[in-house]
C-alpha positions, 0 to 999 in steps of 0.5 A, spaced: 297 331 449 293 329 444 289 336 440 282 336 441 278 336 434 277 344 435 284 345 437 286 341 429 282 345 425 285 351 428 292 348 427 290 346 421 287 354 419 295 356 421 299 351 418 295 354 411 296 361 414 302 361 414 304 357 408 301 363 404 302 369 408 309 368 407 309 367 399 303 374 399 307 380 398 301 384 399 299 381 405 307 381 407 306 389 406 300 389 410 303 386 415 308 391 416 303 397 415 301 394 421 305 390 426 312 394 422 314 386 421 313 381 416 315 374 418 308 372 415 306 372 423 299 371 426 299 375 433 298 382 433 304 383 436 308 391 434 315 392 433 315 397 438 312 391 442 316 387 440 322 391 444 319 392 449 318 385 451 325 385 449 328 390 455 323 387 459 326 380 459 333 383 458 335 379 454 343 379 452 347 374 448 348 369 454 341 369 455 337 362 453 330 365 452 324 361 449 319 363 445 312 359 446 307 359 440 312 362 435 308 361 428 312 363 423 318 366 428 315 373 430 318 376 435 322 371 437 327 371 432 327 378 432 329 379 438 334 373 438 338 378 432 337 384 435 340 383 442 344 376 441 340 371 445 340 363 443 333 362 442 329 356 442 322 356 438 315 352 438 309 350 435 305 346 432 303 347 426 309 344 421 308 351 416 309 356 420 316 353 423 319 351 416 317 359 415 322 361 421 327 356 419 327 360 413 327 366 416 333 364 420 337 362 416 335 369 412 337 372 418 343 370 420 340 366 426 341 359 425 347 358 429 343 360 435 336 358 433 333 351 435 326 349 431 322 345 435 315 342 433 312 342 440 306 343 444 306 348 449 302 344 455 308 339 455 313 342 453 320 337 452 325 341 455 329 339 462 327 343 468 330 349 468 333 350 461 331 358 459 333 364 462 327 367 459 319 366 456 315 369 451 308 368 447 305 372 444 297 372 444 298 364 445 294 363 451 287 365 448 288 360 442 289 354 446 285 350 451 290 348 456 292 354 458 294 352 466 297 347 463 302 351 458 303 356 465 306 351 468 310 348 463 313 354 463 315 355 470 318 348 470 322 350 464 324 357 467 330 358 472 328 359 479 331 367 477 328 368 470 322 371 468 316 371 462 313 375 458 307 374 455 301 378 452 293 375 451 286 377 449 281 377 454 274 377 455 273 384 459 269 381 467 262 383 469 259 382 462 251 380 461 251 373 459 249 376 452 255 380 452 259 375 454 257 371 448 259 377 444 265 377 446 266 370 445 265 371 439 268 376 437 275 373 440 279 367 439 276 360 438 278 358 446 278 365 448 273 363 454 279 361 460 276 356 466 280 362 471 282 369 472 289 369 468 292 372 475 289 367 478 292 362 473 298 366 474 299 365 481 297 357 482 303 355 476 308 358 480 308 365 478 309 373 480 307 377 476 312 383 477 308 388 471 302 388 468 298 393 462 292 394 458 295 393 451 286 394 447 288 401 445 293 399 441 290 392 440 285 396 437 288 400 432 292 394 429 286 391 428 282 396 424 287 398 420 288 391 418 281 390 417 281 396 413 287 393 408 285 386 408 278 389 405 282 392 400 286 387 398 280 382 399 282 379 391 289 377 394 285 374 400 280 370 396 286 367 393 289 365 399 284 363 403 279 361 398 273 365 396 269 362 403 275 362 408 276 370 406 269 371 407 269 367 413 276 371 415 273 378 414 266 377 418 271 374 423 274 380 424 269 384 423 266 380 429 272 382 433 271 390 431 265 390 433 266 386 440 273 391 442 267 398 440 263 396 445 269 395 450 268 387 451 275 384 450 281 386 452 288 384 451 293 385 455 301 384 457 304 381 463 311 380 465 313 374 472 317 371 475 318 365 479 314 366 486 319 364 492 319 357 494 313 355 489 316 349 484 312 346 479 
């Protein structure tokens, strides 16, 4: 489905993120200060995370685990090393996935990884085709996001499972919070649902869920604090504007996150019996 003229700039924004936080040292070291990784990634997934997602999925060399939204290859690739799976990435922006397609073949994976230019909501796979789903702060960028849920029930064995991690506005706002909140989030961080709600109309159960803010938090201010150090290197990036724009974005989310108003947060399901999609 065709992106909307919003969901192009952030593409856009994306596809020129990732062009040069691969090619940034310094943003590279931020990135593993703060996430332990340094694929050049844009979710605020850790390493820690990243294996835990990775037990939770239980993934092994016979498993066909995609990975939707996956930028520049975090965690995806990571996980496909660590425990031998076969992997399949997608994205659109085309940067970031000439990004994994490197890191690939830098990390030995490029007989068992699968590059795809892709759009999460009408992903172009079989039903049935992955053992496992994992994404990674994606629902939050994208308006579709009942249709991505769906699209990966249909690609998701009947005795599979996903896992996947969001940020979310916190409930019972003021109308005047919420719009804080809005602000402080991701562009399309307003969702048309509850995400259990969505979860359970697409076909889904959710089998765990858990509060990820407090460690969300942590992540954001210390990489807050190391951007504005290394704020020259942003401005070369980005631009003078984009850095400054950036840096108020993200002062934005630090602010929202202290008054309690978002919240990310991680959930693990599997195919609800009967439900087909």
């Amino acid at each position: 489905m065709p992106a909307t003229d919003k969901e192009q700039v952030l593409i856009d924004r994306f596809s020129r993120t990732y062009a040069h936080l691969t090619r940034s040292d310094a943003m590279l070291e931020i990135e593993r200060a703060v996430c332990g990784c340094d694929y050049g990634c844009t979710s605020w997934t850790t390493r820690e995370e990243a294996e835990n997602a990775g037990r939770m999925l239980a993934l092994g060399a016979q498993t066909r685990l995609l990975e939707v939204g996956t930028g520049s290859g975090w965690p995806g690739l990571y996980l496909g090393k660590r425990s031998g799976c076969h992997v399949t990435l997608i994205d659109l922006p085309l940067e970031g996935l000439r990004a994994a397609k490197q890191r690939a073949k830098t990390d030995g994976m490029s007989e068992r990884c699968r590059i795809v230019q892709a759009d999460g909501a009408a992903l172009p796979f079989q039903r049935a085709s992955f053992d496992a789903i994992y994404h990674s702060d994606v629902l939050c960028c994208l308006v579709e996001k009942q249709a991505v849920l769906n699209a990966c029930r249909r690609v998701a064995r009947d005795d599979g499972k996903m896992v996947f991690s969001v940020i979310l506005i916190a409930p019972g706002l003021s109308d005047d919070d919420y719009q804080r909140a809005a602000a402080g989030g991701p562009m399309f961080i307003e969702s048309p649902a509850e995400y259990p709600d969505m979860i359970e109309q697409a076909g889904w159960e959710i089998t765990a869920h858990a509060d990820l803010t407090a460690q969300y938090v942590n992540s954001i201010k210390s990489m807050y604090l190391r951007e504005q150090a290394n704020i020259g290197e942003l401005e070369r990036i980005h631009g003078p504007d984009g850095a400054s724009e950036l840096m108020a974005r993200r002062a934005r989310t630090v602010d929202a996150l202290q008054q309690d108003l978002l919240r990310r947060e991680i959930f693990t399901v599997v195919p609800a019996h009967g439900a087909r999609i």
